[in-house]
C-alpha positions as YAML, in Angstrom:
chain: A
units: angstrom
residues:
- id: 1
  name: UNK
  ca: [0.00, 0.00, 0.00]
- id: 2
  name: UNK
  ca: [2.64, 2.26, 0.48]
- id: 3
  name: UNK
  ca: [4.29, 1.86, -2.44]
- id: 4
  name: UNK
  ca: [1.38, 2.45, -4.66]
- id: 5
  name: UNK
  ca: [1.01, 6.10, -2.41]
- id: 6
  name: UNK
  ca: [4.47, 6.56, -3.04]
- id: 7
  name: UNK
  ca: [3.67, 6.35, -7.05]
- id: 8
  name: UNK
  ca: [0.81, 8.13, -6.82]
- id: 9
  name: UNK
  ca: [2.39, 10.85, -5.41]
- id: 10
  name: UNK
  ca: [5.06, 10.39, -7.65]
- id: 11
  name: UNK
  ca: [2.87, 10.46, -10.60]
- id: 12
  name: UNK
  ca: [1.45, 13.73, -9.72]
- id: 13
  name: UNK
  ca: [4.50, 15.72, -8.62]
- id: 14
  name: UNK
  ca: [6.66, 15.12, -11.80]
- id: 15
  name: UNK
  ca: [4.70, 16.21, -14.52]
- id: 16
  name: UNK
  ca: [3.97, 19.20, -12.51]
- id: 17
  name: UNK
  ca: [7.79, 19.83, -11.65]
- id: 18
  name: UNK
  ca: [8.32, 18.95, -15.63]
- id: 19
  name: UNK
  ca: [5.59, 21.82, -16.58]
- id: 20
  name: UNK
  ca: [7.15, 24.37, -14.50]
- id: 21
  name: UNK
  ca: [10.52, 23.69, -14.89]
- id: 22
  name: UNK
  ca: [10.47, 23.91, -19.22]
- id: 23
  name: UNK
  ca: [7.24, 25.81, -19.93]
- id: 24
  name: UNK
  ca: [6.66, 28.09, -17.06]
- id: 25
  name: UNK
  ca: [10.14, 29.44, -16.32]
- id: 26
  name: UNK
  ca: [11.01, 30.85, -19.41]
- id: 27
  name: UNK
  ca: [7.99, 32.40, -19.62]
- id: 28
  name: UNK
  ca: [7.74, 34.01, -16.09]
- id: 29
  name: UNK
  ca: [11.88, 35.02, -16.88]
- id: 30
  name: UNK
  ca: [10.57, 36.49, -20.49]
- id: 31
  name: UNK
  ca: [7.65, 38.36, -18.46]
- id: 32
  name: UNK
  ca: [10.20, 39.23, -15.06]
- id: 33
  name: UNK
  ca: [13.01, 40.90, -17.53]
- id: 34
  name: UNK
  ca: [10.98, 43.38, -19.61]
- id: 35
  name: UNK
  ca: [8.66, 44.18, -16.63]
- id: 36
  name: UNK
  ca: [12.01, 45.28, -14.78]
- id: 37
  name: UNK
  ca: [13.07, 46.88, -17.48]
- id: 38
  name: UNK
  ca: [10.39, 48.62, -17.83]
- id: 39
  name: UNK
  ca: [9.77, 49.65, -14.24]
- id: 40
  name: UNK
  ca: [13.11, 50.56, -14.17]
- id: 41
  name: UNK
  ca: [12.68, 52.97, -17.06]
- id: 42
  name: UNK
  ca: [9.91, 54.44, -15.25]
- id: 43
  name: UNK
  ca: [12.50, 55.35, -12.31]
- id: 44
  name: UNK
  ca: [15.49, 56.48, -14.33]
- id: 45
  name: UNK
  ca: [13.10, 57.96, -16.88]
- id: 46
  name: UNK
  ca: [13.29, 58.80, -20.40]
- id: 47
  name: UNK
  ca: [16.60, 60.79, -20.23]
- id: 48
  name: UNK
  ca: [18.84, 58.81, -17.52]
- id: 49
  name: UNK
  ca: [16.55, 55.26, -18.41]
- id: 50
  name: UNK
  ca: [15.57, 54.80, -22.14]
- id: 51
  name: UNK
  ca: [18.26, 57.27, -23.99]
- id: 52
  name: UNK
  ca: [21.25, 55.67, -22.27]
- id: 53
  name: UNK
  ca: [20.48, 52.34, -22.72]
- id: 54
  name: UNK
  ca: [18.93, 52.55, -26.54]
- id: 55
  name: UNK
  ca: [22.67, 54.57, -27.18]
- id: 56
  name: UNK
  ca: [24.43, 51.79, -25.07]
- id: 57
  name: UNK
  ca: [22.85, 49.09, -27.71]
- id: 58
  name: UNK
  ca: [23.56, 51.03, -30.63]
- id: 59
  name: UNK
  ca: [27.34, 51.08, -29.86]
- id: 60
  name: UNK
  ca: [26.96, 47.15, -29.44]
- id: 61
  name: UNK
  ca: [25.86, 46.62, -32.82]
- id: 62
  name: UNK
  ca: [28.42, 49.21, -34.23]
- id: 63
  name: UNK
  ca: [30.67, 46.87, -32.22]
- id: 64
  name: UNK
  ca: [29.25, 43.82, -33.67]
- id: 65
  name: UNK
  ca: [29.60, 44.90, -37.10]
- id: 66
  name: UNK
  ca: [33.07, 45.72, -36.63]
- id: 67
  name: UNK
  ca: [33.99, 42.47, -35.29]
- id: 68
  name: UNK
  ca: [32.22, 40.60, -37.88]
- id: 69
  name: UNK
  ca: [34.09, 42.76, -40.75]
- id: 70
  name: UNK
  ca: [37.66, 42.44, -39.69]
...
């Protein structure tokens, strides 16, 4: 008997840890990163926030390109 509640619960806690662990948390990651980006543009705001980093990430392409070139 206790090995067939031992499966049981088994067969109900993996699929759930298998759900969360390769659907859910690259979702909630996605959804965690660009809300705290965006809340933390909110703080900075649009001069210290959004200017500096949109600049920052044009100078990493420029970079890129260079790299890829020579």
């Amino acid at each position: 008997m206790e090995l067939i509640k031992r499966l049981m619960m088994f067969a109900v806690y993996v699929p759930f840890q298998m759900a969360f662990s390769y659907l859910m948390a690259p979702i909630l990651a996605t959804i965690l990163l660009f809300g705290g980006m965006g809340f933390l543009f909110v703080i900075l705001g649009y001069e210290d926030g959004v200017k500096v980093f949109l600049k920052s990430m044009k100078q990493r392409q420029v970079r890129q390109k260079e790299k890829l070139v020579s």
